[in-house]
C-alpha positions as CSV (number, residue, x, y, z in Angstrom):
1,X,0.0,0.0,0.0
2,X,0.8,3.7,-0.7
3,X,2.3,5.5,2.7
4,X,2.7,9.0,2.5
5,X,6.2,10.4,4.0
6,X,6.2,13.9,5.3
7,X,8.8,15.8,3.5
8,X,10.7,19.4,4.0
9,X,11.4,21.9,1.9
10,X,15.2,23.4,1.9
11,X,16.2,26.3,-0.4
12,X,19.8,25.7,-1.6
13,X,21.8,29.6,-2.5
14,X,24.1,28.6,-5.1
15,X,27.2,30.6,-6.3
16,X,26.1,29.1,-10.2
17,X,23.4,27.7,-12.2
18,X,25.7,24.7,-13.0
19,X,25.0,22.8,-9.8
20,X,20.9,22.6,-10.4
21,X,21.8,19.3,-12.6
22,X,24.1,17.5,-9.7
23,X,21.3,19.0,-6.7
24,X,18.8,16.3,-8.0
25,X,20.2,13.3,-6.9
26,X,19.9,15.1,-3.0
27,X,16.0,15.0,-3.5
28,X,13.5,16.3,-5.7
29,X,13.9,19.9,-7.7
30,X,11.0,21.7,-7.4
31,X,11.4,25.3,-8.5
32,X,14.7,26.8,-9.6
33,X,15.3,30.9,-9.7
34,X,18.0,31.4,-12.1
35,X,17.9,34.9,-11.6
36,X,18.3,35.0,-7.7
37,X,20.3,32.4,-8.0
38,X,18.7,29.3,-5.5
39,X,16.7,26.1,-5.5
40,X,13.7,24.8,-4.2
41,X,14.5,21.3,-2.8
42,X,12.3,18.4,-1.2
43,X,13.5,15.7,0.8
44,X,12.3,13.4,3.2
45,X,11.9,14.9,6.7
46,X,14.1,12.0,8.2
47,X,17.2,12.9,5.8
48,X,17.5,16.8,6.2
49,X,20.2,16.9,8.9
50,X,21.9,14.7,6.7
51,X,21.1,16.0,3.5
52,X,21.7,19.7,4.5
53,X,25.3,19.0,5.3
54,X,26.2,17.3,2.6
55,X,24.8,20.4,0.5
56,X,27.1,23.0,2.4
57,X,30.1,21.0,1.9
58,X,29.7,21.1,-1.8
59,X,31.4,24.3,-3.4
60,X,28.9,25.7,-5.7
61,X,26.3,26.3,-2.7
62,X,26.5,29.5,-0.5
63,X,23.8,27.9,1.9
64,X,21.0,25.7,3.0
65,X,18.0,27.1,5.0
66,X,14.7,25.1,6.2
67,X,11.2,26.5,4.9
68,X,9.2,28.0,7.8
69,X,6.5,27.5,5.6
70,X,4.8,25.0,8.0
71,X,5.4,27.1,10.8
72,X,3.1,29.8,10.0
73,X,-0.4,30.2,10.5
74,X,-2.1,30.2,7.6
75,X,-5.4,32.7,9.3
76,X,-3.6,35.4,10.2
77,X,-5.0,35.9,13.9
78,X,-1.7,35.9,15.6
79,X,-1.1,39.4,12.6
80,X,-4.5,40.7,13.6
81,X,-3.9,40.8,17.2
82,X,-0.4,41.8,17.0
83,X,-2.3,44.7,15.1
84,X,0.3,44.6,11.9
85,X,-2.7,43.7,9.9
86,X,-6.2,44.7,10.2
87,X,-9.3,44.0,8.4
88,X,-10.7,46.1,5.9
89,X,-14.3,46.7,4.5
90,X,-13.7,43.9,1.4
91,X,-12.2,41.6,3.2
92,X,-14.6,38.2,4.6
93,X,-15.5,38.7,8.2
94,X,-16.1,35.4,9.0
């Protein structure tokens, strides 16, 4: 049967645009900024420690930060009490 693994996002600075190739044996490729120069990478959440520093070690990477995508709160209410945002007129009052 199918088992779902839970995975983690890293975004990989890179000094060039010659390492995206050799990043995709490390996990799976999923957005590359050629301008800004980094890479969004997925791996398992069981192989980031390991993953992350064999990625720093390499020479064509700057660095390797986590996401802190899943950290946030995705309804606002710790912005709306903090008062950084505040509703408006158009927005859903729920």
């Amino acid at each position: 049967m199918f088992e779902l693994v839970s995975r983690c996002a890293l975004i990989v600075w890179i000094n060039s645009n010659r390492v995206i190739r050799s990043l995709r044996r490390y996990g799976l490729v999923r957005y590359v900024s050629r301008h800004m120069h980094y890479v969004v990478l997925y791996v398992n959440q069981d192989e980031v420690e390991t993953v992350t520093d064999r990625l720093e070690k390499l020479r064509a990477v700057r660095y390797v930060k986590p996401s802190y995508r899943p950290d946030l709160d995705p309804t606002l209410t710790d912005l709306e009490m903090s008062g950084v945002y505040k509703l408006h007129d158009e927005d859903d009052k729920e």
